[in-house]
MARMI-620439 format. One record per residue: residue in three letters; x, y, z of N, C-alpha, C in turn. Coordinates in nm, 4 decimals, decimal comma. Layout:
% MARMI-620439
<rec code="Ala" n_u="X" n_v="Y" n_w="Z" ca_u="X" ca_v="Y" ca_w="Z" c_u="X" c_v="Y" c_w="Z"/>
...
END
This chain:
% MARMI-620439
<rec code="Unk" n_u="8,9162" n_v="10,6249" n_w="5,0084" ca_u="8,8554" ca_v="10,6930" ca_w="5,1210" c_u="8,8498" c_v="10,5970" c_w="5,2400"/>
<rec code="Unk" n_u="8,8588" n_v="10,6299" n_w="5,3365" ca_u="8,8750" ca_v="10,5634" ca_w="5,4722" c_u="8,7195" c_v="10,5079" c_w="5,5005"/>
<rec code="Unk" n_u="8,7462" n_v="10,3664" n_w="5,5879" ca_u="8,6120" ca_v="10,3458" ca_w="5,5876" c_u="8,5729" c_v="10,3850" c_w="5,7036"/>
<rec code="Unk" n_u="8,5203" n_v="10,4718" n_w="5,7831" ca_u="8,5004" ca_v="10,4834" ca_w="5,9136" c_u="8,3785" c_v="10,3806" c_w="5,9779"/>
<rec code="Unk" n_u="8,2991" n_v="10,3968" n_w="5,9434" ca_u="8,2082" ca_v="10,3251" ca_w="5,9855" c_u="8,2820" c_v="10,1644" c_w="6,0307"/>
<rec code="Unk" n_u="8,3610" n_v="10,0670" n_w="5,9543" ca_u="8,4116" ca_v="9,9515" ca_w="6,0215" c_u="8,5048" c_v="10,0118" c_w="6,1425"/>
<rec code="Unk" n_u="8,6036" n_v="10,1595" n_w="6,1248" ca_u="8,7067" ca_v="10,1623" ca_w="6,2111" c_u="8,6204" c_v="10,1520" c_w="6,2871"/>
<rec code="Unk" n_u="8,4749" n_v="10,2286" n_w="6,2924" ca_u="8,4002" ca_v="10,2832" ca_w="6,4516" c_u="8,3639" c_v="10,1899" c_w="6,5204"/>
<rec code="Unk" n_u="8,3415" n_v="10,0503" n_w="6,4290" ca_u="8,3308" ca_v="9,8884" ca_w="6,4986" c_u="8,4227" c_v="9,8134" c_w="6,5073"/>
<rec code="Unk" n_u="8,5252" n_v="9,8606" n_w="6,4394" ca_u="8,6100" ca_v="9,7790" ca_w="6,5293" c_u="8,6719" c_v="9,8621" c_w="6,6686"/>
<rec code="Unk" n_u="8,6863" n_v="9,9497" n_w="6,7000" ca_u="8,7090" ca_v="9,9938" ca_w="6,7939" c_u="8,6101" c_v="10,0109" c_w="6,9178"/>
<rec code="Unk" n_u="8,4725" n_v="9,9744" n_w="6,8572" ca_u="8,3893" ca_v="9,9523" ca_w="6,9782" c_u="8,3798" c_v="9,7917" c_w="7,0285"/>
<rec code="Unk" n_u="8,4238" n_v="9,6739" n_w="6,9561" ca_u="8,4343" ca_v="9,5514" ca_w="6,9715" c_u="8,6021" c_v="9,5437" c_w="7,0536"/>
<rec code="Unk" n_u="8,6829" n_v="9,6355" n_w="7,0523" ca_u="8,7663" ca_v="9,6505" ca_w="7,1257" c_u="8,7938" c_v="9,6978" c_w="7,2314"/>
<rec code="Unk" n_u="8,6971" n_v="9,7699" n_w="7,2537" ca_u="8,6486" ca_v="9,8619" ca_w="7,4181" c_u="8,5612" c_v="9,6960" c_w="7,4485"/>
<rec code="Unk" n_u="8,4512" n_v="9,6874" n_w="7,4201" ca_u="8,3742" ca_v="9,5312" ca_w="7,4919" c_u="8,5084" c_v="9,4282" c_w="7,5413"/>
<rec code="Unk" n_u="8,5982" n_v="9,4285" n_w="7,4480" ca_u="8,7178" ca_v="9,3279" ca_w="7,4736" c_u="8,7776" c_v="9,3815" c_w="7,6416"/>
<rec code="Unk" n_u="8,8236" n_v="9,4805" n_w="7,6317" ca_u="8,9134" ca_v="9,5304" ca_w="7,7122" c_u="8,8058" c_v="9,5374" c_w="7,8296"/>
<rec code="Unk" n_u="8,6767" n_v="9,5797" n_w="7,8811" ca_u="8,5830" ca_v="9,6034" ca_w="7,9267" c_u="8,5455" c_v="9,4635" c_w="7,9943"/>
<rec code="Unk" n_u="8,5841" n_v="9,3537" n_w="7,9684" ca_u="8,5182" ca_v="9,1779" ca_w="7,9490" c_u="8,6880" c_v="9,1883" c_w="8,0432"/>
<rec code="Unk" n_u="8,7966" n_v="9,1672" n_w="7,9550" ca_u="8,9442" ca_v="9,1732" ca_w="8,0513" c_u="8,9464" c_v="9,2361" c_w="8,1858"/>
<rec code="Unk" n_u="8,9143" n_v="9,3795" n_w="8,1915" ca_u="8,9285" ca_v="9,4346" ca_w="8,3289" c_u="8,8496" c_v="9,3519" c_w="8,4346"/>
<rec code="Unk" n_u="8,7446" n_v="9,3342" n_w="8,4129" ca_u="8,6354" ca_v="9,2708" ca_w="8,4785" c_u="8,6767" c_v="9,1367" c_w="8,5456"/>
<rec code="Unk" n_u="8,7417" n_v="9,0015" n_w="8,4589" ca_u="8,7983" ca_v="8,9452" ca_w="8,4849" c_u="8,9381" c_v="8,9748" c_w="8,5583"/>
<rec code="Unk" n_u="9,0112" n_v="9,0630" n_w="8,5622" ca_u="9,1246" ca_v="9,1112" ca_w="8,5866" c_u="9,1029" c_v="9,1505" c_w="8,7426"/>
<rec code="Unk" n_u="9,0002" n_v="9,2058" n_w="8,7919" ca_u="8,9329" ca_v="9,2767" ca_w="8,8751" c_u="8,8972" c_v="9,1488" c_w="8,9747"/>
<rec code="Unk" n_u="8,8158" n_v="9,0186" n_w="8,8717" ca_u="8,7293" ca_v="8,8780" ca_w="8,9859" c_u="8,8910" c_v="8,8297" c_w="9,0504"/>
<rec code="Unk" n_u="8,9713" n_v="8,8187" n_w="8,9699" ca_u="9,1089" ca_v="8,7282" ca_w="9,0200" c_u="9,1842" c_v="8,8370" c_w="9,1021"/>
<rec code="Unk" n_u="9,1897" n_v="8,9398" n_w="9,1063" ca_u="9,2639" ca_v="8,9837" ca_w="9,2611" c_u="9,1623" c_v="9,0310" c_w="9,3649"/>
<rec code="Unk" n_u="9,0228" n_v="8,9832" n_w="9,3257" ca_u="8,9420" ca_v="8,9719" ca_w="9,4633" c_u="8,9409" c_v="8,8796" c_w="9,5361"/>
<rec code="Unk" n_u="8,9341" n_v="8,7425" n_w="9,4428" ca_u="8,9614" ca_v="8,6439" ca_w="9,4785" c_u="9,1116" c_v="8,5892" c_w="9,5961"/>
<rec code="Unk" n_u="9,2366" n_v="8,7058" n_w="9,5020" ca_u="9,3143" ca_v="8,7108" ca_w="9,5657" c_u="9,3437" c_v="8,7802" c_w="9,7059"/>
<rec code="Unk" n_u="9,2989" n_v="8,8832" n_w="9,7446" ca_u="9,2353" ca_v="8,9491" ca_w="9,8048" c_u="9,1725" c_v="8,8404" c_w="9,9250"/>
<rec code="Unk" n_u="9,0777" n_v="8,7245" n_w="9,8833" ca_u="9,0162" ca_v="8,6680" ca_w="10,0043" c_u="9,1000" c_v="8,5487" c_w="10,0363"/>
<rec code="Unk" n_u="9,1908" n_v="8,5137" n_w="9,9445" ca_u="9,2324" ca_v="8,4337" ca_w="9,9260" c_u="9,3974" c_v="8,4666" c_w="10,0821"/>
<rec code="Unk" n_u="9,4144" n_v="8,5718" n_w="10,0283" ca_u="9,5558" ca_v="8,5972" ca_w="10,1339" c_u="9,4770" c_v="8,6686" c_w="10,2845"/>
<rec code="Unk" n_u="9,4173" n_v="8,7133" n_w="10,2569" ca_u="9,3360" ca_v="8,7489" ca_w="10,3840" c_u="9,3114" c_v="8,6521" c_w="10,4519"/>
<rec code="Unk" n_u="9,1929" n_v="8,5029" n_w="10,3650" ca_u="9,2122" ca_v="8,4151" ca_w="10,4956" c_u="9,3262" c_v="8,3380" c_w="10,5126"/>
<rec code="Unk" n_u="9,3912" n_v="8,2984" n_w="10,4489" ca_u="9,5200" ca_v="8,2604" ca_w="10,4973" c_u="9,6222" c_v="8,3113" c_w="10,6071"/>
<rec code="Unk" n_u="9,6301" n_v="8,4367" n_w="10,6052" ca_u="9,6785" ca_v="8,4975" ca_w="10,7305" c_u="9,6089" c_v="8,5164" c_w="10,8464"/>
<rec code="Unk" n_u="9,5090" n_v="8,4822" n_w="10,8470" ca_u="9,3799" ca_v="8,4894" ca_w="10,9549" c_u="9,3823" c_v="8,6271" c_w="10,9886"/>
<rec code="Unk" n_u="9,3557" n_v="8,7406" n_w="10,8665" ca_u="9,3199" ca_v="8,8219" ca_w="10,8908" c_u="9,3726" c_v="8,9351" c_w="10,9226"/>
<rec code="Unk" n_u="9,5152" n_v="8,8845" n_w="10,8980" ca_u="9,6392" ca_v="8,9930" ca_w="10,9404" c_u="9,6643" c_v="9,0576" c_w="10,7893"/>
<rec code="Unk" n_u="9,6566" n_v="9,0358" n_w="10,6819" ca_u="9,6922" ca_v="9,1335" ca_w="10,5594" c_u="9,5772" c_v="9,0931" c_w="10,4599"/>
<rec code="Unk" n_u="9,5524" n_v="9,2534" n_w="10,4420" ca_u="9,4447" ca_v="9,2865" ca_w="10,3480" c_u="9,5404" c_v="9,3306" c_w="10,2327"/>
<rec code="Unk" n_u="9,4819" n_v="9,3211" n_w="10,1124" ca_u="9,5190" ca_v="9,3741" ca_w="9,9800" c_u="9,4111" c_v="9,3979" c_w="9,9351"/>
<rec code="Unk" n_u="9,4091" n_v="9,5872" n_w="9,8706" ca_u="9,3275" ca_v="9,6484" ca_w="9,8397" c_u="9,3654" c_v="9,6758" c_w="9,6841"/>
<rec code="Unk" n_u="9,2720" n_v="9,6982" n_w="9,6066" ca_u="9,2703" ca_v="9,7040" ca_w="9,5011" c_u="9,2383" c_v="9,8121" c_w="9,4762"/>
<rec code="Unk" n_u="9,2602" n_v="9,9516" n_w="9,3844" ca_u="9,1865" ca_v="10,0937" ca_w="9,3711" c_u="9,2611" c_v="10,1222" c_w="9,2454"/>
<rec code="Unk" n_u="9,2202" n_v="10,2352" n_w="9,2300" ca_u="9,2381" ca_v="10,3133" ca_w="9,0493" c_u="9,3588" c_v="10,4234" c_w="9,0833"/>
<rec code="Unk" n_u="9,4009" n_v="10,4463" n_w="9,0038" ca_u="9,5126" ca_v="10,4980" ca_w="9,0023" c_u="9,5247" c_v="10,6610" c_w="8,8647"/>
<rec code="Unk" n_u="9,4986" n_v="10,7705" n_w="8,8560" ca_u="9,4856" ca_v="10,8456" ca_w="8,7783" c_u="9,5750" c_v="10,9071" c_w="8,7759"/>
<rec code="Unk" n_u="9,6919" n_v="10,9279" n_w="8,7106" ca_u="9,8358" ca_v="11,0326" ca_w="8,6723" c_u="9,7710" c_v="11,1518" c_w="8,7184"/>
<rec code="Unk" n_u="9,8732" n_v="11,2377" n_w="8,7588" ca_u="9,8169" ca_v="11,3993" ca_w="8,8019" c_u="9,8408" c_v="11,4513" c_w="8,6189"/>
<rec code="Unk" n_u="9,7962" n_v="11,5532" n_w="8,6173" ca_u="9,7939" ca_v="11,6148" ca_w="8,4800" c_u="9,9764" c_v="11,7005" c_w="8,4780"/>
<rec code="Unk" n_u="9,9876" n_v="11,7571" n_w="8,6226" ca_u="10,1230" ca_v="11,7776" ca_w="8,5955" c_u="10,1927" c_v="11,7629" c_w="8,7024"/>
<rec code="Unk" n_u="10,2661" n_v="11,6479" n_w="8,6530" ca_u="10,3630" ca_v="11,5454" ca_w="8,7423" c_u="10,4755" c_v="11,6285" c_w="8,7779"/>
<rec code="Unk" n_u="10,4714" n_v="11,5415" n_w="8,9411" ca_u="10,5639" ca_v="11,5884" ca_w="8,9874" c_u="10,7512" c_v="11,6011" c_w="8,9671"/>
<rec code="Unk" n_u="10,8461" n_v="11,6758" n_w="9,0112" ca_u="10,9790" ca_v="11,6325" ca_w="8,9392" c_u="11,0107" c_v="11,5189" c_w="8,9688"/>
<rec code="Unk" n_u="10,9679" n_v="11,4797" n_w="9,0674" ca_u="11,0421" ca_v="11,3252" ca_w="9,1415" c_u="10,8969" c_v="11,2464" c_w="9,1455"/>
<rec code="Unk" n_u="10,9354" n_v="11,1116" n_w="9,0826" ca_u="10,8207" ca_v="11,0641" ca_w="9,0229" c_u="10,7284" c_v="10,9419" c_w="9,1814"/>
<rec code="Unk" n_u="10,8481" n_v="10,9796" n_w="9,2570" ca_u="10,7960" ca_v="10,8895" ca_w="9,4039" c_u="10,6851" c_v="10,9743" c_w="9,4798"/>
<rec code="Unk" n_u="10,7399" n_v="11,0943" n_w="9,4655" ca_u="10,6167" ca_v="11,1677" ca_w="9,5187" c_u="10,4903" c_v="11,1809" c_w="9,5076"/>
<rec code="Unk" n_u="10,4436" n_v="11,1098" n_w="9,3924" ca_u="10,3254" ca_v="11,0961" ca_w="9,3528" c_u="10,2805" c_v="10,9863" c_w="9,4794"/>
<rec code="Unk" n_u="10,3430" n_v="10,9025" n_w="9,5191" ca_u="10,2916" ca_v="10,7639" ca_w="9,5871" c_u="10,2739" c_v="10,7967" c_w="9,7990"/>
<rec code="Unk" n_u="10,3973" n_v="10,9059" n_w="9,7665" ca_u="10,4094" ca_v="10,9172" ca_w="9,9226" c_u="10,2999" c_v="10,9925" c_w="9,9952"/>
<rec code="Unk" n_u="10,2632" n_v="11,0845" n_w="9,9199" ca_u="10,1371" ca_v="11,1110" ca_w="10,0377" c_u="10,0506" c_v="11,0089" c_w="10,0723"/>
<rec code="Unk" n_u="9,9996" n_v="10,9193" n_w="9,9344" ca_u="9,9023" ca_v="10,8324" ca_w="9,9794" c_u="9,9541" c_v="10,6937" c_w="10,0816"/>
<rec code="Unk" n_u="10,1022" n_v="10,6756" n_w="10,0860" ca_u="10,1527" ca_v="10,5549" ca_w="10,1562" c_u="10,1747" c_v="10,6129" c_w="10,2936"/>
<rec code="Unk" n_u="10,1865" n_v="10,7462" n_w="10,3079" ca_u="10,1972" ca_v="10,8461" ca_w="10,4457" c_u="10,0488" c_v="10,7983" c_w="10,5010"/>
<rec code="Unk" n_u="9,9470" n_v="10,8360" n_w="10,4425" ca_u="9,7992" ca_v="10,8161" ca_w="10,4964" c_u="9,7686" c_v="10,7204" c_w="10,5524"/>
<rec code="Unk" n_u="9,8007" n_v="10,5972" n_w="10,4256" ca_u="9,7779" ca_v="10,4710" ca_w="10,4645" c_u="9,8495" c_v="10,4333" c_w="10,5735"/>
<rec code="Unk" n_u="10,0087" n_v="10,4652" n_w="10,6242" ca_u="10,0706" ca_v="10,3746" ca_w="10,6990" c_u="9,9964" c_v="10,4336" c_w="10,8512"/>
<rec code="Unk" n_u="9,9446" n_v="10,5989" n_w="10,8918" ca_u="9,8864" ca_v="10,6614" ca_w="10,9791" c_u="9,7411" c_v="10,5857" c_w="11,0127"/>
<rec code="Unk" n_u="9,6674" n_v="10,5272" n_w="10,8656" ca_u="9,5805" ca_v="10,4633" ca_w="10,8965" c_u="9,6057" c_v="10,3690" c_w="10,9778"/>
<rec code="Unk" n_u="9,6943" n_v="10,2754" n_w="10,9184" ca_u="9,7129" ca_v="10,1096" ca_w="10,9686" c_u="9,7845" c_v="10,1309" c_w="11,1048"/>
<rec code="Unk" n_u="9,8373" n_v="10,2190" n_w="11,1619" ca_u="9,9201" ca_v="10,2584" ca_w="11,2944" c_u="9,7536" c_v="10,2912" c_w="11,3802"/>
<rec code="Unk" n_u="9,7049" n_v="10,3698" n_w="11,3347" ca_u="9,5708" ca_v="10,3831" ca_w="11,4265" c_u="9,4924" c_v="10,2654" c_w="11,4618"/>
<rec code="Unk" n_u="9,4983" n_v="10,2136" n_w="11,3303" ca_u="9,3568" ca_v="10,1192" ca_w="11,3450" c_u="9,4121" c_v="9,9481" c_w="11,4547"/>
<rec code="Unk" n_u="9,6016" n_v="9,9821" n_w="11,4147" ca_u="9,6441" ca_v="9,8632" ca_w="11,5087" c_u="9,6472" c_v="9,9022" c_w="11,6684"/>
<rec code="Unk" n_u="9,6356" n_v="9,9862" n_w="11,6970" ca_u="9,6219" ca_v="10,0849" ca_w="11,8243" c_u="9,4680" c_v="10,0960" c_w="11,8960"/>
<rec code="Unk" n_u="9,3994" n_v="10,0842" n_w="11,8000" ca_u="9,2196" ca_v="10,0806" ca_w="11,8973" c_u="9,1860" c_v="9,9334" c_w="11,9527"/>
<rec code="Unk" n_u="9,2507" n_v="9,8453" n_w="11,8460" ca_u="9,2269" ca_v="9,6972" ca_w="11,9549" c_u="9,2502" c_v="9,6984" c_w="12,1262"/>
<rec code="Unk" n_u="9,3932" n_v="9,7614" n_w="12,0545" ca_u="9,4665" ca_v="9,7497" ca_w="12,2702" c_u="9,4179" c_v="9,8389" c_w="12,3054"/>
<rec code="Unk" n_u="9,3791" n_v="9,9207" n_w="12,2648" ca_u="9,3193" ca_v="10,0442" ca_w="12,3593" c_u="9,1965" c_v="9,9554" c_w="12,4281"/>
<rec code="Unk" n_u="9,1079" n_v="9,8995" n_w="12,3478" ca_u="9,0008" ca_v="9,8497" ca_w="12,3995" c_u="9,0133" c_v="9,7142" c_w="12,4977"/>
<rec code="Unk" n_u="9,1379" n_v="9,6339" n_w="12,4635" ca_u="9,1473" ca_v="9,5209" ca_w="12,5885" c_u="9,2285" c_v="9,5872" c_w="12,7264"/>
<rec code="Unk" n_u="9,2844" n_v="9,6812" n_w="12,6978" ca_u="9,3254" ca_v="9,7487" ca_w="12,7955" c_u="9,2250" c_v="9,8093" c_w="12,8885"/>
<rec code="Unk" n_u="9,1210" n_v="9,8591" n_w="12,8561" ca_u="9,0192" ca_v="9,8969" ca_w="12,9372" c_u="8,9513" c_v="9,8215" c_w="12,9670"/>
<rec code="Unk" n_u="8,9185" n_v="9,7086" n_w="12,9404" ca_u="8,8675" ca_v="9,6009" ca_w="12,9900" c_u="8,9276" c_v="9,5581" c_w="13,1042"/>
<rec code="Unk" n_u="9,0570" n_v="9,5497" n_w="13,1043" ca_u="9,1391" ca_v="9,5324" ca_w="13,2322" c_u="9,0999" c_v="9,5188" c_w="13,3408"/>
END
């Protein structure tokens, strides 16, 4: 007969494992993160976020990425655009 009770501990000592990894996984590209940020004085950020598969994927597997790299690049076009807007009126 199967022992469940050890499977159910070992598989919860394996979630703590993986749980302890992400975490660490998570401090080193924050680190990285401040790390390339100040080095460029501020010219490239690297963002870190979660990522969830759609339940039903698209035929072309790029499409999953392009709306959100469409957003982002509209973001980063705006947000490089309000600086000069603002030394320009200073003018």
């Amino acid at each position: 007969m199967a022992d469940y009770k050890e499977a159910l501990q070992v598989g919860f000592a394996a979630a703590k494992k993986a749980e302890i990894a992400r975490i660490e996984v998570l401090g080193v590209l924050e680190q990285l993160k401040a790390d390339i940020l100040a080095a460029s004085d501020g010219k490239l950020l690297v963002e870190v976020g979660e990522f969830e598969e759609p339940k039903n994927p698209p035929a072309n597997p790029t499409d999953i990425f392009m709306p959100s790299l469409t957003s982002m690049t509209s973001a980063y076009v705006k947000a490089m655009r309000e600086p000069q807007s603002r030394s320009e009126k200073s003018k």
